[in-house]
ChimeraX commands (.cxc) that place a marker at each C-alpha (Angstrom):
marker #1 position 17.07,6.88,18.73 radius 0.5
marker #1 position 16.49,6.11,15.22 radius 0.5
marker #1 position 19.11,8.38,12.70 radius 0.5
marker #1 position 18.17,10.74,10.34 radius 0.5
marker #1 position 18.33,8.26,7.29 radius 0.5
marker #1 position 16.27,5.93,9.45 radius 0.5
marker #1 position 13.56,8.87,9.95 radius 0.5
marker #1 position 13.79,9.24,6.23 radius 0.5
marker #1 position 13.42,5.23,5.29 radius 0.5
marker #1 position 9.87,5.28,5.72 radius 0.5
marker #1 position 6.45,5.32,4.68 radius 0.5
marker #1 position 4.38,8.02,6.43 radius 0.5
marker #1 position 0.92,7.45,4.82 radius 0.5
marker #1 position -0.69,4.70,2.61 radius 0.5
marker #1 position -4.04,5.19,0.71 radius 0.5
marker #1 position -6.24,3.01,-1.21 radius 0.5
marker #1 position -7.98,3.92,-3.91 radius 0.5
marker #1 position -11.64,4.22,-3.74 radius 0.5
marker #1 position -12.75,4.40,-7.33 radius 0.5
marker #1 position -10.40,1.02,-8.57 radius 0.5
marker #1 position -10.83,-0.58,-5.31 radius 0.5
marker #1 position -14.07,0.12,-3.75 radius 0.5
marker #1 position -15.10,0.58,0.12 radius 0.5
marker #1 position -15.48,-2.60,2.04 radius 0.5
marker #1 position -18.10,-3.13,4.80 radius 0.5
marker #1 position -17.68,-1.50,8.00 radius 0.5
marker #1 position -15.93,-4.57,9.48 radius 0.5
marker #1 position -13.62,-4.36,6.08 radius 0.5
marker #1 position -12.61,-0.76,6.93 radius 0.5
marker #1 position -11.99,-1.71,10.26 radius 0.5
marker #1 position -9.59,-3.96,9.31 radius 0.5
marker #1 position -7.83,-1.93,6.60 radius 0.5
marker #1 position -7.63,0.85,8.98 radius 0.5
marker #1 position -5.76,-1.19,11.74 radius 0.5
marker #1 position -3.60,-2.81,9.05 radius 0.5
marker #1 position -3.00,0.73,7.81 radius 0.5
marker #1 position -2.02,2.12,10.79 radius 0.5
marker #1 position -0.11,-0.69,12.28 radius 0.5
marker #1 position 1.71,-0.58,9.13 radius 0.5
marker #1 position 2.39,3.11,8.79 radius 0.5
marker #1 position 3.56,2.64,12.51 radius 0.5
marker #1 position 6.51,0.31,12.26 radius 0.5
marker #1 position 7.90,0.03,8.79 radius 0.5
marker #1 position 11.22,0.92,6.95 radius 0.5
marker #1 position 10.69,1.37,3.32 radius 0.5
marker #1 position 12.95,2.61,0.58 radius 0.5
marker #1 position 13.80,2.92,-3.63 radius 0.5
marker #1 position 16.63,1.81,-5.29 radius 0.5
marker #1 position 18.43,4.25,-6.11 radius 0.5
marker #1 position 16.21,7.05,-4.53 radius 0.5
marker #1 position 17.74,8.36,-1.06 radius 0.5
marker #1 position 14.87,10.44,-0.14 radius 0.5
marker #1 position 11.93,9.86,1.81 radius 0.5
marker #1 position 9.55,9.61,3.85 radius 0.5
marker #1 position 7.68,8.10,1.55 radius 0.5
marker #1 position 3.20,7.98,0.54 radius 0.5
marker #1 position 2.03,5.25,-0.79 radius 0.5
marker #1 position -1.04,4.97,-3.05 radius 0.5
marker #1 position -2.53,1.69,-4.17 radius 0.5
marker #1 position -4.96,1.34,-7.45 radius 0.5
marker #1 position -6.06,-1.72,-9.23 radius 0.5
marker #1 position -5.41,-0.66,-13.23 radius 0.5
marker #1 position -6.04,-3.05,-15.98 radius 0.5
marker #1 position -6.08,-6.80,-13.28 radius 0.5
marker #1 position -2.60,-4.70,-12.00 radius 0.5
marker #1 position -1.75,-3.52,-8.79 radius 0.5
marker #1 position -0.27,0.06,-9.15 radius 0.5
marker #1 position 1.85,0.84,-6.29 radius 0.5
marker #1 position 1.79,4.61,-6.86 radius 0.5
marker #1 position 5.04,6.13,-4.59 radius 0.5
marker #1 position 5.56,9.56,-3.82 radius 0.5
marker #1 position 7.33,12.15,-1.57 radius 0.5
marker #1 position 5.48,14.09,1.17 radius 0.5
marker #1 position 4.92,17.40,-0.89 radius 0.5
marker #1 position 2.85,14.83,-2.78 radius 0.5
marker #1 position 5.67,14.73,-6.21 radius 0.5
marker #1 position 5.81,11.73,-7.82 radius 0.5
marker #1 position 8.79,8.99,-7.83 radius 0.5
marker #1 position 7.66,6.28,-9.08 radius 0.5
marker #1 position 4.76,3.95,-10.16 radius 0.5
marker #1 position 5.32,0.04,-10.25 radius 0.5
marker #1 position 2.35,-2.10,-11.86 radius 0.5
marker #1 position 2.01,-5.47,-10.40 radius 0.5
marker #1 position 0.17,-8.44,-12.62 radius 0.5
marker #1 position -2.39,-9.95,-10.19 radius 0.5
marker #1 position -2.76,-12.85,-12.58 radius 0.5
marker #1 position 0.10,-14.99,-10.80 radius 0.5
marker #1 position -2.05,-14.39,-7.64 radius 0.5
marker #1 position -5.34,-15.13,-9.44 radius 0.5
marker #1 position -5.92,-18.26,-7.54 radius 0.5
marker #1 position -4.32,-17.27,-3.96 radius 0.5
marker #1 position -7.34,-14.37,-4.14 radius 0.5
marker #1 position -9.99,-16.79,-5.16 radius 0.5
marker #1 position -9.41,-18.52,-2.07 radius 0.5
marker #1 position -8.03,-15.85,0.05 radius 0.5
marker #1 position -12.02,-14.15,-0.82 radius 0.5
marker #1 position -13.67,-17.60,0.23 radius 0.5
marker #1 position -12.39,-17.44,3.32 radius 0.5
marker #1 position -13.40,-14.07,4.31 radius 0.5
marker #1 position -16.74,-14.74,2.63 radius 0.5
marker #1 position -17.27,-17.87,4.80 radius 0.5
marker #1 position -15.78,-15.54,8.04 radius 0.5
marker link #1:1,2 radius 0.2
marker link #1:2,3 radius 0.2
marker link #1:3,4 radius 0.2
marker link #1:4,5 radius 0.2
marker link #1:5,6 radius 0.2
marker link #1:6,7 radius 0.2
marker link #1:7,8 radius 0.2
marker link #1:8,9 radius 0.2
marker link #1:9,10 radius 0.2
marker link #1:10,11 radius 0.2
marker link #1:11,12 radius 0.2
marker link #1:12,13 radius 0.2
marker link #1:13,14 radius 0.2
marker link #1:14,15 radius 0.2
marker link #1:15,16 radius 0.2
marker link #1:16,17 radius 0.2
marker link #1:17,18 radius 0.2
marker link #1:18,19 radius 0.2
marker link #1:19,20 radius 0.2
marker link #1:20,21 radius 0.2
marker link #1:21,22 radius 0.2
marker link #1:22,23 radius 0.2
marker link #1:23,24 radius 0.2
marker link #1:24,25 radius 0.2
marker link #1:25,26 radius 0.2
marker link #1:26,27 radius 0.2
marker link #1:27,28 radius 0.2
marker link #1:28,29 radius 0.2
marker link #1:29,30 radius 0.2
marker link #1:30,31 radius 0.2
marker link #1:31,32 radius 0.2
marker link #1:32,33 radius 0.2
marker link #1:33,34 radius 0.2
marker link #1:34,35 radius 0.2
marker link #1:35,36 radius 0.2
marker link #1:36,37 radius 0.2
marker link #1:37,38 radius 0.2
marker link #1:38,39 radius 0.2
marker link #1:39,40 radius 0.2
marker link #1:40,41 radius 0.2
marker link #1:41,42 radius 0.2
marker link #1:42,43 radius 0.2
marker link #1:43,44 radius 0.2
marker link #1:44,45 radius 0.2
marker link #1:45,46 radius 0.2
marker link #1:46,47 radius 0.2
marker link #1:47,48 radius 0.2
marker link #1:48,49 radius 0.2
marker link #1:49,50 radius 0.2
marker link #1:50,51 radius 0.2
marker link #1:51,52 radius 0.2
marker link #1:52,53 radius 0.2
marker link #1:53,54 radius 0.2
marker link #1:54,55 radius 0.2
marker link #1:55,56 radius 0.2
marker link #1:56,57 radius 0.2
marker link #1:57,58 radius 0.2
marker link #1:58,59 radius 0.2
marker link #1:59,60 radius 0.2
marker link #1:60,61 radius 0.2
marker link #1:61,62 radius 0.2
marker link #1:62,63 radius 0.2
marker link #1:63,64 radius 0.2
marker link #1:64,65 radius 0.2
marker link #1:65,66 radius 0.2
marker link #1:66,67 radius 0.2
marker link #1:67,68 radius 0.2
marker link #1:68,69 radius 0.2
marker link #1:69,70 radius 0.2
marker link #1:70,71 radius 0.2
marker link #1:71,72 radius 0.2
marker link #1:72,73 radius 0.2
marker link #1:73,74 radius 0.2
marker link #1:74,75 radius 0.2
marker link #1:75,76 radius 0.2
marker link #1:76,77 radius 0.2
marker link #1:77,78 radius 0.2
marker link #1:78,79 radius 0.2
marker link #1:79,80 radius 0.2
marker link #1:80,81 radius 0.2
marker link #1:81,82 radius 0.2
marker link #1:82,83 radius 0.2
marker link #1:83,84 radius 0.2
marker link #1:84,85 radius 0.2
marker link #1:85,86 radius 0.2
marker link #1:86,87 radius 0.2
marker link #1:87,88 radius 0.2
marker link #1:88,89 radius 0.2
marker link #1:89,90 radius 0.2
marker link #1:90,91 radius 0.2
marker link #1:91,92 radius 0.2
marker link #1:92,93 radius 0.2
marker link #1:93,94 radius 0.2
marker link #1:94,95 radius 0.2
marker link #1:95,96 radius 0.2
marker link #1:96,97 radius 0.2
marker link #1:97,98 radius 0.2
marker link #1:98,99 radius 0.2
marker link #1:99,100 radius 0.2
marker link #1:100,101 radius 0.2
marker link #1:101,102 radius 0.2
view
């Protein structure tokens, strides 16, 4: 049985953001639901320096960044980290070919 720290140590939702992001097809949703929820399932996520938790994580694409938006289950704020998707420019070029030709 998993301790109270463990209990904490976790994501216990993860949204995407509609506007920034868009809605996929049906078969996209599918998929993002499943990953969602297999993720949200079995995970152990924490802050450095930040002992509380769970945790809600909201993702937004800002400016060609990733904005992983992070905060507590009242819904306050902890901590927003932008991620440069430029580095991973060409990984998503393909990474969109394939699901194209799929």
């Amino acid at each position: 049985m998993p301790d109270e720290t463990t209990r904490r140590r976790r994501l216990v939702s993860v949204s995407l953001d509609e506007a920034s992001i868009g809605r996929g097809n049906p078969d996209q949703e599918h998929e993002r639901a499943t990953a969602i929820h297999d993720l949200i399932g079995a995970n152990v996520f924490g802050l450095a320096g930040h002992d509380g938790g769970p945790y809600c994580l909201h993702l937004a694409l800002h400016e060609a960044k990733l904005a992983f938006d992070v905060r507590d289950e009242r819904g306050a704020r902890i901590i927003t980290h932008l991620l440069s998707l430029s580095p991973f420019r060409r990984l998503l070029k393909d990474y969109f070919l394939v699901c194209e030709s799929y």
